[in-house]
C-alpha positions in Angstrom: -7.4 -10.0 4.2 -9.2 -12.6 6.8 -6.6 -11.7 9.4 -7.2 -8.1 9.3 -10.6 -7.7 8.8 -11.7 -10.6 11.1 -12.2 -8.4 14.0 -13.4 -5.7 12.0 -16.3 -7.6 10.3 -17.5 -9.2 13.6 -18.1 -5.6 14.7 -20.0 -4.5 11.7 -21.9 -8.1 12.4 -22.8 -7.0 15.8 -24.0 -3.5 14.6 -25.5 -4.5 10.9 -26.9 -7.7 12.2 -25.2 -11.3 12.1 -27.0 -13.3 9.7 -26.9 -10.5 7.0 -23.1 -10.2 7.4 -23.0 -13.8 7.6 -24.8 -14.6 4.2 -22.9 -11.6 2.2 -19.8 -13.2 3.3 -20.7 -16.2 1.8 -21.7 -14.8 -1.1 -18.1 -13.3 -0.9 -16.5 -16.7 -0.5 -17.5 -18.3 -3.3 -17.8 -15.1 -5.6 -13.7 -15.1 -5.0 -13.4 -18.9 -5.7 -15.2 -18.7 -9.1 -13.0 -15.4 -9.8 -9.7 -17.5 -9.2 -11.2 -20.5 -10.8 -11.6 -18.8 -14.0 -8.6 -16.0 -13.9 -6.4 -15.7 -17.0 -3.5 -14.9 -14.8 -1.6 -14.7 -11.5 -2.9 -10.9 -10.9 -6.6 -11.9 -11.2 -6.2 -15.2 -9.3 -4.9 -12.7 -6.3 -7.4 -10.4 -6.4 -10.0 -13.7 -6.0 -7.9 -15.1 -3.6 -8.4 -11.5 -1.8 -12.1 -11.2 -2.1 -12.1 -15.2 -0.8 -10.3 -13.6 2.4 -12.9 -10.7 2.9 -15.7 -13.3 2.5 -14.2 -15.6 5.4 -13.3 -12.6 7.6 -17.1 -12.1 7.5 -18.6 -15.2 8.1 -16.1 -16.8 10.8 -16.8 -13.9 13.6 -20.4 -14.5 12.7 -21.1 -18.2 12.8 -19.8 -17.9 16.3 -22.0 -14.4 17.1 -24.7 -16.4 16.1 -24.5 -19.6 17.8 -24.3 -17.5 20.8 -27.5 -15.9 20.2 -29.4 -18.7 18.9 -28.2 -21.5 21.4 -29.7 -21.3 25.3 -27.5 -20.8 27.9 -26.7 -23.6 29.2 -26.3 -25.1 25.8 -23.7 -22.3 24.5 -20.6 -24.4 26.1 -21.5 -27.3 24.1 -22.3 -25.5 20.9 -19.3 -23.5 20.8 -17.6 -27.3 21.4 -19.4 -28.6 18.1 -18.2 -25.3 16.4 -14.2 -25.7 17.3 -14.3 -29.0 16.3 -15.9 -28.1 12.6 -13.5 -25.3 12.5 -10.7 -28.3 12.8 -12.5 -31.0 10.7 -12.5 -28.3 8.0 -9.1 -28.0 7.5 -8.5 -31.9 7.2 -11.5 -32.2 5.0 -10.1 -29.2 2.9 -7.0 -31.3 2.4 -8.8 -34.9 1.5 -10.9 -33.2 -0.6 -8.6 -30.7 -2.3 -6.3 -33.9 -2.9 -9.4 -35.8 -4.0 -10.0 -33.1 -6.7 -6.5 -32.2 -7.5 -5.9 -35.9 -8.7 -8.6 -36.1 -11.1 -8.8 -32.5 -12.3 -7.2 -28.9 -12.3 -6.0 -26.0 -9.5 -9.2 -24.3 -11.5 -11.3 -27.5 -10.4 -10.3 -26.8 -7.1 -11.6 -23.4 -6.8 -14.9 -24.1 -8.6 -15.3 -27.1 -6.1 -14.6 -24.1 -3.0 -17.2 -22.1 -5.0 -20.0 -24.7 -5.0 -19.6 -25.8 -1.3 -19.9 -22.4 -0.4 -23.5 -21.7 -2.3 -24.4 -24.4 -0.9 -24.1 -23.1 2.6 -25.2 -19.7 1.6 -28.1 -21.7 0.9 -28.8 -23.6 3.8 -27.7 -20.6 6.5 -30.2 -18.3 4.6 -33.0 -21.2 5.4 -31.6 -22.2 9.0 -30.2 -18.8 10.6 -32.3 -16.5 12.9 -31.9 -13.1 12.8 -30.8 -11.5 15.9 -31.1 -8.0 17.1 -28.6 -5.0 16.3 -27.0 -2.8 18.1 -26.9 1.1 17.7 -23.1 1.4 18.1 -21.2 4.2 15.9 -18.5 2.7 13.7 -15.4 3.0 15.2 -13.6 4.1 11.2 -10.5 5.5 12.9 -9.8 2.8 15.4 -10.9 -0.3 12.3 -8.1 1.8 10.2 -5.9 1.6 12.6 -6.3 -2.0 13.7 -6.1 -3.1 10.0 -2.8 -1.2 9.6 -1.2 -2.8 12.3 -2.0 -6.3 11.3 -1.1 -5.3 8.0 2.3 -4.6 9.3 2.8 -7.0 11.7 1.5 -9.7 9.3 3.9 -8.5 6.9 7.0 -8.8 8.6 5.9 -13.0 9.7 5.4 -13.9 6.2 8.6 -12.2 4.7 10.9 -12.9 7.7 11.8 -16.2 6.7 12.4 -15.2 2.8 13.9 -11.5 3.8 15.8 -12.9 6.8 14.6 -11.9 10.3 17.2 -9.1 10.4 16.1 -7.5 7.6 15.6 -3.8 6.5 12.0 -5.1 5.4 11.2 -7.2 8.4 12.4 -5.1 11.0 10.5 -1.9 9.5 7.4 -3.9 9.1 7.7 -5.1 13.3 8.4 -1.3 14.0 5.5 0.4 11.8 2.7 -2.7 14.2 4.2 -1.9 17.2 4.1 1.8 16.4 0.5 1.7 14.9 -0.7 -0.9 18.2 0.3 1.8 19.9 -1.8 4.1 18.3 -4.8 2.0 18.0 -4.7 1.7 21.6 -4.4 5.6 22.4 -7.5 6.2 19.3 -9.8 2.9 21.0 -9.4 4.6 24.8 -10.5 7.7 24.2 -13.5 6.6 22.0 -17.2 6.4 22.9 -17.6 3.2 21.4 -14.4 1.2 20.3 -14.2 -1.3 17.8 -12.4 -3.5 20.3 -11.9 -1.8 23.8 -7.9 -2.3 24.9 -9.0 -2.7 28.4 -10.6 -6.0 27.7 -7.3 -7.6 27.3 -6.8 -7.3 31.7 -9.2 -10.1 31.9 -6.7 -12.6 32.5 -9.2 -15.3 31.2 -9.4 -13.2 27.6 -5.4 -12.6 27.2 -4.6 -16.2 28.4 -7.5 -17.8 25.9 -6.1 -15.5 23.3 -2.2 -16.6 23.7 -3.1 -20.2 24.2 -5.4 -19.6 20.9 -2.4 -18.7 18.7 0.0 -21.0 20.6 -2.9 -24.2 19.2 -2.9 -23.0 15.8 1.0 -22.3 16.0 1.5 -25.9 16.6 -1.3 -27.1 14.1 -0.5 -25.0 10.9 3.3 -25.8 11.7 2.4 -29.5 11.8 0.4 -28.8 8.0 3.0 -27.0 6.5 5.0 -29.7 7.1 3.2 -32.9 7.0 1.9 -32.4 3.4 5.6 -32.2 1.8 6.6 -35.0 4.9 4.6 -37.6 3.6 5.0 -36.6 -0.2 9.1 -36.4 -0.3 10.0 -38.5 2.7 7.1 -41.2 2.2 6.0 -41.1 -1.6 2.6 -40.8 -1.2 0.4 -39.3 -3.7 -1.3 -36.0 -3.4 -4.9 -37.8 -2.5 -2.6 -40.3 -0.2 -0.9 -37.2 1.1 -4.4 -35.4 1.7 -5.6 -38.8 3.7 -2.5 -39.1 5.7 -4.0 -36.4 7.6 -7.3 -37.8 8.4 -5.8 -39.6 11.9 -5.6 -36.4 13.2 -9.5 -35.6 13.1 -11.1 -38.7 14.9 -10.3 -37.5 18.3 -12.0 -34.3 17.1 -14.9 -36.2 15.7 -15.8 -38.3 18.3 -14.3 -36.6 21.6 -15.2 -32.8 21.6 -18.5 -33.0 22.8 -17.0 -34.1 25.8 -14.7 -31.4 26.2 -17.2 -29.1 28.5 -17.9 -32.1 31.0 -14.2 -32.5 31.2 -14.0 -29.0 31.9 -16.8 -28.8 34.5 -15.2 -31.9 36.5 -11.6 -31.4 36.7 -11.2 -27.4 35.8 -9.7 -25.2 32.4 -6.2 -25.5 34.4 -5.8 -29.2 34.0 -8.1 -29.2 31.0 -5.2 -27.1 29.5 -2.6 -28.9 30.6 -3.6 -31.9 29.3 -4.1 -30.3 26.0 -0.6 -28.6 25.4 1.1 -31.8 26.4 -0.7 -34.0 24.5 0.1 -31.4 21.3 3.9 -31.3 22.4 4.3 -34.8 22.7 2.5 -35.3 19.7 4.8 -33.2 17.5 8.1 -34.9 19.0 6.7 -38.0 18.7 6.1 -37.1 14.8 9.7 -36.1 14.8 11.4 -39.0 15.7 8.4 -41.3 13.6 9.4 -39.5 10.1 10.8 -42.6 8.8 9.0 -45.5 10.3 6.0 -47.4 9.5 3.3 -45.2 8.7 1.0 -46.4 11.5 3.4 -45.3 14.5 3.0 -42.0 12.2 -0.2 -42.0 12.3 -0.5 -42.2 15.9 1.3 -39.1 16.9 -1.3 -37.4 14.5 -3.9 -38.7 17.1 -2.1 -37.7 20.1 -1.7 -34.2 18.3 -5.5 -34.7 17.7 -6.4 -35.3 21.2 -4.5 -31.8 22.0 -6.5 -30.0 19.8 -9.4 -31.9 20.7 -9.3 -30.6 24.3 -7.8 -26.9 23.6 -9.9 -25.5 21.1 -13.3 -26.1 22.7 -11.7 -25.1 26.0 -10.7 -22.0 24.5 -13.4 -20.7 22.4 -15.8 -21.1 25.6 -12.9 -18.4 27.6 -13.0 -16.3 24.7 -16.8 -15.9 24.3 -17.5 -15.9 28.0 -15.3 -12.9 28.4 -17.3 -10.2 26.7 -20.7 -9.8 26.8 -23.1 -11.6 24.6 -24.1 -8.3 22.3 -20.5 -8.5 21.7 -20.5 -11.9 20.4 -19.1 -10.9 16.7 -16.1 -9.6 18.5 -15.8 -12.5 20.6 -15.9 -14.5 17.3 -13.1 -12.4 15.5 -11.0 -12.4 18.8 -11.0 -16.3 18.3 -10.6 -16.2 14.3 -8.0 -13.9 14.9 -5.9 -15.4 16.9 -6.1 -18.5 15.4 -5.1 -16.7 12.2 -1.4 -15.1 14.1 -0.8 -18.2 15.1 -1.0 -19.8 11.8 0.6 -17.2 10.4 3.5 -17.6 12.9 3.4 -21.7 12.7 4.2 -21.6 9.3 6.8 -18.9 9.2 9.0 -20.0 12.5 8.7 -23.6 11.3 9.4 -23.0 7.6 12.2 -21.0 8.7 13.8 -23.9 10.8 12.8 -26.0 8.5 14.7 -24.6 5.6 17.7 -24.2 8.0 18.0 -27.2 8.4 17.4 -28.6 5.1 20.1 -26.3 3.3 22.9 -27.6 6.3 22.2 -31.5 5.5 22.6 -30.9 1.6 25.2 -32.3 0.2 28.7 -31.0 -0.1 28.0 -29.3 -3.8 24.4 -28.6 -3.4 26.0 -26.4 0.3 28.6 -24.5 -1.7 26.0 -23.1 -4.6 25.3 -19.7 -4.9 22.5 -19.1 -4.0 21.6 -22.2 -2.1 18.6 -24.1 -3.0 16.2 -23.9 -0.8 13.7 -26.3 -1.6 13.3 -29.9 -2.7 12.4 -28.8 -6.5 15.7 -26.3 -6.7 17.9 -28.6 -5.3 16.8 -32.1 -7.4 17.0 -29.6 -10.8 20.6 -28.5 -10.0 21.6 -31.9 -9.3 18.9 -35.1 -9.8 21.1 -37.7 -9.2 21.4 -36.7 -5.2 16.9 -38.0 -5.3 18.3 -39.8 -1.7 20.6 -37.1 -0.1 18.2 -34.2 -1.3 15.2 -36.1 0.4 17.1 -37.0 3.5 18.1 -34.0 3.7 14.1 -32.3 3.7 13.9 -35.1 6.5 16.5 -34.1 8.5 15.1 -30.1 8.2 11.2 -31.6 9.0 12.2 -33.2 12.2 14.0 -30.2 13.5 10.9 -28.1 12.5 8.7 -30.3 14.4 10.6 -30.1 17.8 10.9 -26.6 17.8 7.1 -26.4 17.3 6.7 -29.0 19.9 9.0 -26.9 22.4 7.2 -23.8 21.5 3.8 -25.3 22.4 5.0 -26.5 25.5 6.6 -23.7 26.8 3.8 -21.2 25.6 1.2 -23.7 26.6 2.9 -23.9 30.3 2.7 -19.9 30.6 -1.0 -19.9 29.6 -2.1 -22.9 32.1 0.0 -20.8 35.0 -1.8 -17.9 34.0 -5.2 -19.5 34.2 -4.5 -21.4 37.5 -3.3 -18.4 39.1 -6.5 -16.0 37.3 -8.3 -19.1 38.8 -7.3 -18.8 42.4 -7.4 -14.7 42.3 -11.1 -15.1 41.3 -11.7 -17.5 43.5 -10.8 -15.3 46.3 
């Protein structure tokens, strides 16, 4: 639901007004939490967990449209530096804390805890957010259906590739039916007066490159979550709040170096500001690889070099995104961000799970290897055989450490690609 409609609702944002969007999203958000909080089963939990999705799609696009609108000019760098580093913190305090509750209550606590953080806000953005003007665009409802239908698809065949198989009947039809419908949207958006999201935006080589280098950040991020939490748990034995604090490394470059990051950026150039920051990500995540089983402090450091990645990227690439389209466009701007950030965390955790359980069901032992089917995850394999605690966990290990260098290469060879593309949009422009 976020991933498709991200783009979507920063249009209606930028049409319906910002701060209006913003708010009912909110309202959204925690009016899903309290209906999975309180769900009597697994249906009605989805259905909040789907309403949770709308309710982000809405306010995401429209934190940034407004910061855009309500910060000067010359501020708007900085701000959108503050706002990629909350978006980061977020997720690390969203693990603490979910740990924090999960220890001393319920999954339900968990949601009801989502619920009150987000009145809360509704609360305080209704109080602090200006209002900023609308614009008298026609909604684009064939190009938005369209859109939404490609995600869908595409979306679809990420998350069920590594369950399906990548060769599958279900996977393969799901790629076809996004490229088929991209296709579409793209033929249905050029030949409208207003377009939800005008193709032709993508030639700016400073929007496509932002974009890619976007999804290749969160590709490397959400791989490194997906596997970090069950890392530390299986390989290390922490608890779930230990497992939730394990994390918390990763944020202090984001805490204390992002405002920074547009100085940086001003004195030695996005080019070498994103080379820095895809090294320092890639190095990170092999460094993590090869720190699995030592002392948790050498751990702990490759989190902050992973940090420091981030740290520079995000910032770096928000600012591209948003100074690519104009500034009544901001809401799309914001949803261009949100959503690539979303594919890419989408893709991180289904290319790394997939290596990941690769490699796990190879380093099983003998008997585990010859079952039919094979287990494929730590639970499966301890309840077919719980004397082989050891083998089963070095064999998760083994599969983690694989996962991790083939996010780490992917980040590095992406990240390379988008810095070339920016050095060489760099030197065109400057011509």
């Amino acid at each position: 639901m976020f991933a498709c409609l991200v783009i979507p609702a920063g249009a209606a944002g930028d049409k319906l007004g910002r701060k209006g969007t913003l708010l009912a999203g909110l309202g959204m958000f925690a009016a899903g939490a309290v209906a999975s909080a309180v769900a009597p089963n697994v249906a009605v939990m989805l259905i909040g967990r789907a309403v949770t999705g709308l309710g982000a799609a809405c306010v995401l696009p429209n934190c940034v449209g407004v910061l855009l609108h309500a910060t000067a000019p010359e501020r708007r760098t900085h701000a959108l530096a503050v706002w990629a580093a909350a978006t980061g913190v977020g997720g690390v305090v969203g693990n603490v804390g979910g740990g924090a509750v999960l220890t001393g209550g319920s999954w339900r606590s968990l949601f009801v805890a989502v619920a009150v953080v987000a009145v809360g806000c509704l609360a305080w953005a209704a109080r602090s957010v200006p209002r900023s003007a609308r614009h008298e665009r026609a909604l684009d409802v064939p190009g938005t259906l369209l859109f939404v239908a490609a995600v869908v698809a595409l979306l679809t065949g990420i998350i069920e590739g590594p369950g399906q198989g990548w060769g599958s009947t279900v996977v393969l039809t799901a790629f076809t039916c996004g490229v088929l419908l991209g296709v579409c949207w793209v033929l249905v958006e050029l030949r409208v007066a207003h377009p939800m999201l005008d193709p032709r935006v993508f030639r700016s080589p400073a929007l496509s490159g932002a974009g890619l280098g976007m999804a290749i950040t969160f590709f490397g991020s959400f791989g490194l979550f997906y596997v970090n939490a069950s890392l530390l748990q299986y390989g290390r034995g922490f608890s779930v709040l230990q497992t939730g604090l394990g994390i918390v490394p990763l944020t202090v470059p984001l805490l204390l170096g992002t405002h920074r990051v547009p100085g940086l950026v001003r004195l030695v150039g996005v080019p070498a500001t994103l080379a820095a920051a895809f090294a320092l990500t890639g190095t990170g995540l092999l460094w993590l690889s090869y720190a699995s089983d030592t002392a948790y402090p050498v751990y702990a450091a490759g989190l902050v070099v992973v940090g420091l990645g981030i740290m520079l990227a995000a910032p770096c690439l928000t600012a591209q995104i948003a100074s690519a389209l104009p500034v009544e466009r901001a809401g799309i701007a914001g949803g261009m961000q949100s959503a690539t950030r979303e594919l890419g965390s989408a893709l991180g955790v289904a290319v790394v799970g997939t290596v990941l359980t690769a490699g796990f069901t190879r380093h099983l032992p003998a008997a585990l290897g010859e079952h039919s089917p094979v287990p494929r995850t730590v639970k499966e394999a301890l309840t077919l055989a719980p004397s082989d605690h050891a083998a089963v966990t070095e064999a998760f290990v083994h599969g983690a450490d694989t996962a991790l260098r083939a996010a780490a290469l992917v980040v590095l060879v992406g990240g390379a690609l988008v810095v070339a593309g920016s050095w060489h949009g760099g030197r065109t422009a400057r011509r």
